[in-house]
C-alpha positions in Angstrom: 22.0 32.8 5.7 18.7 33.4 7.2 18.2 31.9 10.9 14.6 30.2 11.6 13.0 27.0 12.8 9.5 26.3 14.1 8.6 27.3 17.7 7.6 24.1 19.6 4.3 24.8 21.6 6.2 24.3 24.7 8.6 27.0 24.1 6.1 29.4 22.8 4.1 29.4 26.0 7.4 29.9 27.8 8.5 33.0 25.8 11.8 30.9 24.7 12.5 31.4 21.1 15.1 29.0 20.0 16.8 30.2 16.8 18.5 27.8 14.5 20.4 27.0 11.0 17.4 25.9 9.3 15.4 26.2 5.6 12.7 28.0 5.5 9.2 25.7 5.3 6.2 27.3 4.9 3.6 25.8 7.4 -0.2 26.4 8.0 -1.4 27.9 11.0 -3.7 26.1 13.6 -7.1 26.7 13.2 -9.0 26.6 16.8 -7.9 27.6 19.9 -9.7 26.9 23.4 -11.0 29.7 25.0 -8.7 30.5 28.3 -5.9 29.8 26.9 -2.4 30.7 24.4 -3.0 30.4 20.6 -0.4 31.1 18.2 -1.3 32.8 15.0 1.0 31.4 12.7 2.4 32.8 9.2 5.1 32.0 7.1 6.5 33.2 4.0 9.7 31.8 3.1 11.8 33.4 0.0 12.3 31.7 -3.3 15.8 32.6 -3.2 17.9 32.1 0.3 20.9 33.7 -1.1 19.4 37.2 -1.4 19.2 39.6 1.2 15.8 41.5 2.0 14.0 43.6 4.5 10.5 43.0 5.6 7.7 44.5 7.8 4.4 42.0 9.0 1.1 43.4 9.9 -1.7 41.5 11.2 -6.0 42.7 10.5 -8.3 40.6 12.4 -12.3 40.6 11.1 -14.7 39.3 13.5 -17.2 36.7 12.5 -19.8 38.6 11.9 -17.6 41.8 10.8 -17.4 43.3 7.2 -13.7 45.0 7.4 -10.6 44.0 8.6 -8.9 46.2 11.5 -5.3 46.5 12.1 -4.1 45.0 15.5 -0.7 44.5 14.9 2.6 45.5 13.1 6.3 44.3 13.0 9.3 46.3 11.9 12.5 45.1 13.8 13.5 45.8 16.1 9.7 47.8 17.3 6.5 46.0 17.6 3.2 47.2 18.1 -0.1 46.0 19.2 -2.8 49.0 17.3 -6.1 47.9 18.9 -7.7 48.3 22.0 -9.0 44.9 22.2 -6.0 43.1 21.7 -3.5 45.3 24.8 -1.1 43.4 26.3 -2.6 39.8 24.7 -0.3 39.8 21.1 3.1 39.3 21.7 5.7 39.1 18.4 7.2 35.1 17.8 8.3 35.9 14.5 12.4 36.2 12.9 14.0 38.8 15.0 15.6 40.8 12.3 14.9 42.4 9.1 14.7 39.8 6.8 11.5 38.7 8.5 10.4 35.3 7.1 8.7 33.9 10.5 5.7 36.6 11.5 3.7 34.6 13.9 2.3 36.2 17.0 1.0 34.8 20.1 -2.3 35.7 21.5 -2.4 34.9 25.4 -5.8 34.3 27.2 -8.1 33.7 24.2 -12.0 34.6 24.3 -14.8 33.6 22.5 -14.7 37.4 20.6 -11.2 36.3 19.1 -13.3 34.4 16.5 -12.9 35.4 13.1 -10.6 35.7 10.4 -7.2 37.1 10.6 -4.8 38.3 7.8 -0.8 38.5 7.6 0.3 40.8 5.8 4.2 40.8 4.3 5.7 43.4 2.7 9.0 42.6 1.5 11.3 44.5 -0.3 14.1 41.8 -2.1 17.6 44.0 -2.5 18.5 43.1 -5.6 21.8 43.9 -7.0 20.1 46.5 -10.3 17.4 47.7 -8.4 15.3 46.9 -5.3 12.2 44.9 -5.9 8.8 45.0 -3.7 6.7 42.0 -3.0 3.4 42.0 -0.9 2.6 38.1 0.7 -0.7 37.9 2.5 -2.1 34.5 4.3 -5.5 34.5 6.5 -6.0 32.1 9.2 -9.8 31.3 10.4 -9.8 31.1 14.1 -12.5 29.2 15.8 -12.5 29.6 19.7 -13.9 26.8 21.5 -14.8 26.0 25.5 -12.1 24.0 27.1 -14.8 20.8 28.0 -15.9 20.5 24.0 -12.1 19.7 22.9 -12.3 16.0 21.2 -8.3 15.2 21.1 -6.8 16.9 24.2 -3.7 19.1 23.0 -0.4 20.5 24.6 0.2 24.0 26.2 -0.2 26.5 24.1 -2.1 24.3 21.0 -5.6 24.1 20.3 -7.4 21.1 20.7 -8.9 19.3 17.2 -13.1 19.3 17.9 -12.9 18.1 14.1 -10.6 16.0 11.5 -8.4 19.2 10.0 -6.4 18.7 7.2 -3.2 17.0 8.8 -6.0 14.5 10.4 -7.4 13.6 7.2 -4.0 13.0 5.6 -2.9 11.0 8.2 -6.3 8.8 8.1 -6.8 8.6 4.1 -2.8 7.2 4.2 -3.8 4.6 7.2 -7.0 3.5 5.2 -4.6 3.7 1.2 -2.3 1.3 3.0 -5.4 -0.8 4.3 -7.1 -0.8 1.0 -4.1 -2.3 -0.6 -3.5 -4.5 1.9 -6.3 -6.4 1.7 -5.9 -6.1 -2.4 -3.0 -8.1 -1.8 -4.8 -10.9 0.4 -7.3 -11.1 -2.3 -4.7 -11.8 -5.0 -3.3 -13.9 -2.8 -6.7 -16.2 -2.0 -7.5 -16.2 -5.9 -3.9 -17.2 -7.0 -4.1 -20.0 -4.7 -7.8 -20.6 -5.6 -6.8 -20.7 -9.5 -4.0 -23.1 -8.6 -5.9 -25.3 -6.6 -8.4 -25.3 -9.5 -5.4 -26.1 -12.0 -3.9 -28.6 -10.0 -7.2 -31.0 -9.9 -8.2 -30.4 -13.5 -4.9 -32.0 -14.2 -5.0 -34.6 -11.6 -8.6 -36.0 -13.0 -7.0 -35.4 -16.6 -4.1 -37.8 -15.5 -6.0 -40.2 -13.9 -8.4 -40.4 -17.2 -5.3 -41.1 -19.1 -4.8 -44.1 -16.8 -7.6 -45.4 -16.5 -7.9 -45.3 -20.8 -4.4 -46.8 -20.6 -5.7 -49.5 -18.4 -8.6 -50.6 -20.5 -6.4 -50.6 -23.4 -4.0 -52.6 -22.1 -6.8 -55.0 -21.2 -8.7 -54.7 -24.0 -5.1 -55.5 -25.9 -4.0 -58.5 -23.8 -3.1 -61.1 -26.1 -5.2 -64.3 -25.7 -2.4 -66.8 -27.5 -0.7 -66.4 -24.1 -2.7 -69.2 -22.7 -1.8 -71.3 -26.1 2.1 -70.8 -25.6 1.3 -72.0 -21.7 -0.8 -75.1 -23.0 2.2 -76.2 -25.8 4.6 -75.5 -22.9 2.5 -77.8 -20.9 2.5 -80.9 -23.9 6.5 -80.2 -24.5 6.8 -81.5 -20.9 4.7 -84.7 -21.4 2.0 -83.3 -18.6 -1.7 -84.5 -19.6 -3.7 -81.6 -20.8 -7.2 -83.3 -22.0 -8.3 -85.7 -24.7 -5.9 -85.8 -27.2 -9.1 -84.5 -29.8 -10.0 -81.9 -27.5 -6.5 -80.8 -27.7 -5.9 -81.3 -31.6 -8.8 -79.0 -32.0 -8.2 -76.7 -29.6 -4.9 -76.4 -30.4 -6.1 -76.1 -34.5 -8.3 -72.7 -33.6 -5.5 -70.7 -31.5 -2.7 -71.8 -34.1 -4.8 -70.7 -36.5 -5.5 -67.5 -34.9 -2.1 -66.9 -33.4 -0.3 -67.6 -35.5 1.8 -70.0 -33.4 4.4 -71.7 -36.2 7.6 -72.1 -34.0 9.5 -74.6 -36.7 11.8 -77.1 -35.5 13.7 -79.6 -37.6 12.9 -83.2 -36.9 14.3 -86.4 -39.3 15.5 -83.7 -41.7 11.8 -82.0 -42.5 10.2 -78.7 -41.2 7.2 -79.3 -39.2 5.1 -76.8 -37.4 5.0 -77.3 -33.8 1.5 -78.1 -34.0 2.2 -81.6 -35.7 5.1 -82.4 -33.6 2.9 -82.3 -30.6 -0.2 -84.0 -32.1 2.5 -86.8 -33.2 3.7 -86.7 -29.5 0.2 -87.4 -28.0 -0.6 -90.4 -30.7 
């Protein structure tokens, strides 16, 4: 089982390499150090397959920013490192796995100038110990260093980390997650406002349609009254002997409702059938 976990910025400043039971995860490098201070060149190269042993050697080029070649400044072979150029002497110290299967090769350079600029490459050469034969595998990651004056820093950052003078790609992440979640927030609210707009809308059309329907119903129910109601009041009326008009008046009032209601309530009287109308002309004689 290999042992290695990421150096916290705190404990790199300090020297303090805290080894744990970990997977490997490969993680980018920083990108822009402040000029003054620690910056850790950081380089990872994890292997596909835990469970096989390997040996492995880092070296480290640096090319300036205006430079055409890389140069070799550093190289790792445990248990012996060793800084190769002049310019970096007593600034590169080894922060990388501390034995052979070397899967961490990060290096910290202490008191950063504005000449650290450039472009550096890590360089892994591992050699995987298989079980028919050994098998060689070269890993190489590059890490563009910008060095910038401690007062231009945008975000401030902890001991031994650069500070962000613009959005990197961690920053951006973070900020096009915030503004996905945004953006569908307020897709929500809009669905929300329209389903209640369309409902609204619903609701009213069918209010207006039901109180058409009543309305119609109401004139139809007027418009069907039926006028021989007034005719059954009036006979009522004569059954009980109350004076209702001339007794002409009535005979001929009486003559043009029966005749267009329809009002023949029989009733037997001295043996006959006689229409109602009779009886109560007879009655008023």
């Amino acid at each position: 089982t290999d042992w290695s976990c990421l150096l916290l910025s705190n404990w790199w400043l300090s020297g303090e390499v805290p080894w744990c039971h970990a997977g490997c995860a490969e993680v980018d490098s920083m990108t822009e150090a402040v000029a003054g201070e620690g910056f850790l060149l950081g380089c990872i190269s994890c292997k596909k397959r835990e469970e096989v042993s390997a040996r492995a050697t880092v070296d480290w080029h640096f090319k300036r920013a205006e430079g055409h070649e890389f140069t070799q400044i550093f190289h790792y072979k445990h248990p012996d490192a060793q800084v190769l150029h002049e310019d970096f002497s007593d600034r590169l110290q080894w922060q990388g796995t501390l034995n052979d299967d070397v899967q961490i090769g990060a290096v910290f350079l202490q008191n950063v100038t504005f000449n650290d600029s450039g472009t550096y490459r890590c360089t892994f050469r591992r050699t995987l110990l298989l079980q028919l034969q050994p098998e060689n595998v070269v890993v190489e990651k590059e890490v563009e260093l910008t060095v910038v004056a401690a007062g231009e820093q945008a975000l401030g950052a902890g001991p031994g980390m650069s500070s962000i003078l613009t959005p990197n790609r961690e920053l951006t992440a973070v900020i096009s997650e915030i503004v996905m979640y945004v953006l569908i927030m307020v897709l929500q609210l809009w669905l929300i406002l329209v389903m209640v707009y369309c409902y609204k809308k619903i609701w009213n059309e069918h209010e207006a349609r039901e109180a058409k329907k009543a309305l119609e119903a109401e004139g139809s129910l007027l418009e069907s009254k039926d006028p021989c109601d007034g005719v059954q009041a009036e006979l009522t009326q004569i059954q009980q002997n109350q004076p209702v008009g001339p007794v002409v008046q009535l005979e001929e009032h009486l003559k043009i409702h029966v005749l267009t209601c329809g009002l023949y309530v029989e009733r037997d009287l001295d043996g006959r059938q006689e229409s109602e109308l009779e009886m109560l002309l007879k009655l008023h004689q």
